[in-house]
Each structure stands twice: as C-alpha cells, then as structure tokens.
C-alpha positions as CSV (number, residue, x, y, z in Angstrom):
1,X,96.1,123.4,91.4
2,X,97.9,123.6,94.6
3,X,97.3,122.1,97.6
4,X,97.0,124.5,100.9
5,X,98.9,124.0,103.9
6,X,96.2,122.8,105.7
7,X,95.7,120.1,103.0
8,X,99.0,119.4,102.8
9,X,99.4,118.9,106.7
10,X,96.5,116.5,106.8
11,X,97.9,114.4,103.6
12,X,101.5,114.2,105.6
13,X,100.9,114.1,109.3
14,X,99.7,110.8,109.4
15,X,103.2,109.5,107.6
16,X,105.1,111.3,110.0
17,X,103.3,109.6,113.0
18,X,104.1,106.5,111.4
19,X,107.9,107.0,110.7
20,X,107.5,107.8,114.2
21,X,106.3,104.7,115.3
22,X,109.1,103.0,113.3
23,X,111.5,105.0,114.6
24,X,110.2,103.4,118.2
25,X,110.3,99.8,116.9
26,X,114.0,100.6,115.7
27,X,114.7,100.7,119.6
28,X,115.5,97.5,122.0
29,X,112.3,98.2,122.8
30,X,110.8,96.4,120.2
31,X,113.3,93.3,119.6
32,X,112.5,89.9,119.2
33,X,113.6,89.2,122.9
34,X,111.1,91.8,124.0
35,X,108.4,91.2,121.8
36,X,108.8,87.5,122.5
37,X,108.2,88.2,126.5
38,X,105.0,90.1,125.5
39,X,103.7,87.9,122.8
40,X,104.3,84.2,124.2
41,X,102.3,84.4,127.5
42,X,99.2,85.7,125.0
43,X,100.0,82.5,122.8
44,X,100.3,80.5,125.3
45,X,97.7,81.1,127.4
46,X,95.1,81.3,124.1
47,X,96.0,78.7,122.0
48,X,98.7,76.3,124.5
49,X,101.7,77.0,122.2
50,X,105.1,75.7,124.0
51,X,108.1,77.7,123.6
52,X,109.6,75.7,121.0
53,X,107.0,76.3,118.7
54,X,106.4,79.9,119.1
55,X,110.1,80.6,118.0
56,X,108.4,79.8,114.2
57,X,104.8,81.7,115.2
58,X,107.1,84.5,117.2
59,X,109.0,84.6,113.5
60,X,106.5,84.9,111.4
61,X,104.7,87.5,113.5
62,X,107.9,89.8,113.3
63,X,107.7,89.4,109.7
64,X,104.3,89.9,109.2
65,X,104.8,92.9,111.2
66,X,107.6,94.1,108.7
67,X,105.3,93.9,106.0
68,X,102.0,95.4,107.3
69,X,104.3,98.5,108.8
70,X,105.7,98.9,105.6
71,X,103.7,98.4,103.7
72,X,101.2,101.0,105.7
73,X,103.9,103.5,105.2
74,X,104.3,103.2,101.6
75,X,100.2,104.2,101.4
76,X,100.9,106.9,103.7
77,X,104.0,108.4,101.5
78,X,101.5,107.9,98.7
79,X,98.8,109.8,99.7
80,X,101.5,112.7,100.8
81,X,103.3,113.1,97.6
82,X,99.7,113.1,95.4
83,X,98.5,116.3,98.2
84,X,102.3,118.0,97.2
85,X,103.1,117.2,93.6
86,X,99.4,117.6,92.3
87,X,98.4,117.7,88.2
88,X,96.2,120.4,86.9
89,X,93.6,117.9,85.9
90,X,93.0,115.7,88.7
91,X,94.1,112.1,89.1
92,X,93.7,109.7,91.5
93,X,96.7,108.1,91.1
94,X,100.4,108.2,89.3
95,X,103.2,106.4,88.5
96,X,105.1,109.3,89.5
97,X,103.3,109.3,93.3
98,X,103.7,105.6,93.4
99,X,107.8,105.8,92.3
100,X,108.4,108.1,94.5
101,X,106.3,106.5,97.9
102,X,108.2,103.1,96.9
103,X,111.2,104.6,96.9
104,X,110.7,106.9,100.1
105,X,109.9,103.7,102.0
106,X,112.7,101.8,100.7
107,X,115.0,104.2,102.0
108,X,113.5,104.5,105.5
109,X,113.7,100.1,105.7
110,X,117.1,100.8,104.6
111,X,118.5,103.3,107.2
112,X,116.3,101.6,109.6
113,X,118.4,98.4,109.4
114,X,121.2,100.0,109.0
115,X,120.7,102.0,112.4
116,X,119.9,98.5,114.1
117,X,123.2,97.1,113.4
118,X,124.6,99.7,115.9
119,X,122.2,98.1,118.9
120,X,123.7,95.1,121.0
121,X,119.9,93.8,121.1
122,X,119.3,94.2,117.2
123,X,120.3,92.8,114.2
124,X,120.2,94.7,111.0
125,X,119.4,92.7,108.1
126,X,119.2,93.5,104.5
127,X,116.5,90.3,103.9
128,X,114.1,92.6,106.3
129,X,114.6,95.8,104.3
130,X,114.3,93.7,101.2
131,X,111.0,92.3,102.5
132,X,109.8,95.6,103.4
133,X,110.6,97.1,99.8
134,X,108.2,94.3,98.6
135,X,105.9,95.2,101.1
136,X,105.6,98.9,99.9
137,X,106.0,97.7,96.3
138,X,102.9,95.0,96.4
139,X,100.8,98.3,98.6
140,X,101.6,100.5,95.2
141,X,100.9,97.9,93.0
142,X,97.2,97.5,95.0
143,X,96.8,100.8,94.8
144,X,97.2,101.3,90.9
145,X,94.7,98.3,90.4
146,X,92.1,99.9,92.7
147,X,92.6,103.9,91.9
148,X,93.0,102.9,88.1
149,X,89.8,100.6,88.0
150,X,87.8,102.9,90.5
151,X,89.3,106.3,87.9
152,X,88.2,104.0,84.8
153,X,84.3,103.8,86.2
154,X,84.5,107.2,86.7
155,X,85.4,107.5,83.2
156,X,82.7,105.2,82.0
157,X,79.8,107.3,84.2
158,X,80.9,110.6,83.1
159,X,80.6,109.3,79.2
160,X,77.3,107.8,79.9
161,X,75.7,110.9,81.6
C-alpha cells in the first residue's frame, strides 16, 4: 500500500516549509540582538518590563522558541516518513516513523548550530541542539501516547461492533 505522489507531496511539503523557516532563523536575521529590538518595545510597552529584566523574559522566549520549532518539525518529519514508508495493514503510528523523525530533527538542530558558529552575530551551541532533540523527542513521545491510545479505542469499537 503505497502512497501516490500527490499524497506523498501533501505529507512532506509542509516539513519542507518548515526547515525553510529554520533555515531563515539560522540567519542574523533572527539573533537575539535582532529579536531583542523587535520583542522589548512589545514587552515593554504591554506589560512595563525594563531592560534588565527582559534579558531573562528575552531568554526564555528564544528558548521556548527552540523548542516549539523543533519540536513542530519533529511532527512534521513524522507525518512524512508514515506517508513514505507505509505498512500493508494500516497504523497510525511506529516506532520506526518516530526513530526516524527524532533522528531527522536531531540532525537538522545539529547542522543548524553548527552553521551558526560561522556568523559573527550567532553563537552555535550544542545546549540549544540538545534542547531541541528533547523537544522532538518529548513531540514523539506525545504522539505515541495519543496515536496508541486513539489506535487502541479503535481496537476496542471494532471488537464490540
């Protein structure tokens, strides 16, 4: 049971738009210097934060950032490898979908700290591309608990009927 290519666009698109967008937020365009000129006016203005403490809020943003991007991209990659390595009986999820979306995202966090290191406005950190291996990791951990549970009920109302 193969997937078409039209399927298989519509599974993969959307992870490419997104390694896209993290390709972008690689750039100097989206360091903590610029992001910081964006986001402190908003903060200040909303909620009267003064520079000093928006360094921690400004931090913690950036971090949350990591993870939600991440850990969006991990989903993505999921839902692309289940469209392109498919079972004959169908599943909704596998540990061999999951491996393979964790690990795709790891790599990407990887090479995209490693390609900051080369920008005078960046730092490349191995912390941030450990955090956003967690990220992915906790999203495929979510997604086995929901798909498994949601696969399970299935189970249960096919029996019953």
């Amino acid at each position: 049971m193969n997937a078409s290519g039209n399927q298989l666009w519509k599974a993969w698109l959307p992870a490419f738009i997104w390694l896209g967008v993290i390709a972008l937020e690689s750039t100097d365009l989206a360091g903590a210097a610029e992001t910081g000129h964006l986001l402190y006016p908003i903060f200040h203005f909303l909620f009267g934060v003064d520079p000093f403490r928006f360094e921690t809020w400004h931090h913690y943003i950036r971090k949350t950032g990591h993870c939600v991007g991440y850990g969006l991209l991990s989903w993505l990659f999921f839902r692309g490898w289940r469209a392109t390595l498919p079972f004959s009986k169908p599943r909704r999820w596998s540990f061999r979908w999951a491996a393979i979306a964790f690990f795709s995202t790891a790599l990407v966090a990887s090479l995209d700290e490693w390609h900051q290191t080369y920008l005078p406005s960046r730092t490349g950190r191995w912390q941030d591309a450990v955090l956003d291996s967690w990220a992915a990791l906790a999203v495929q951990v979510l997604l086995w608990l929901i798909l498994r549970r949601h696969q399970a009920s299935n189970s249960t109302l096919a029996n019953n009927q």
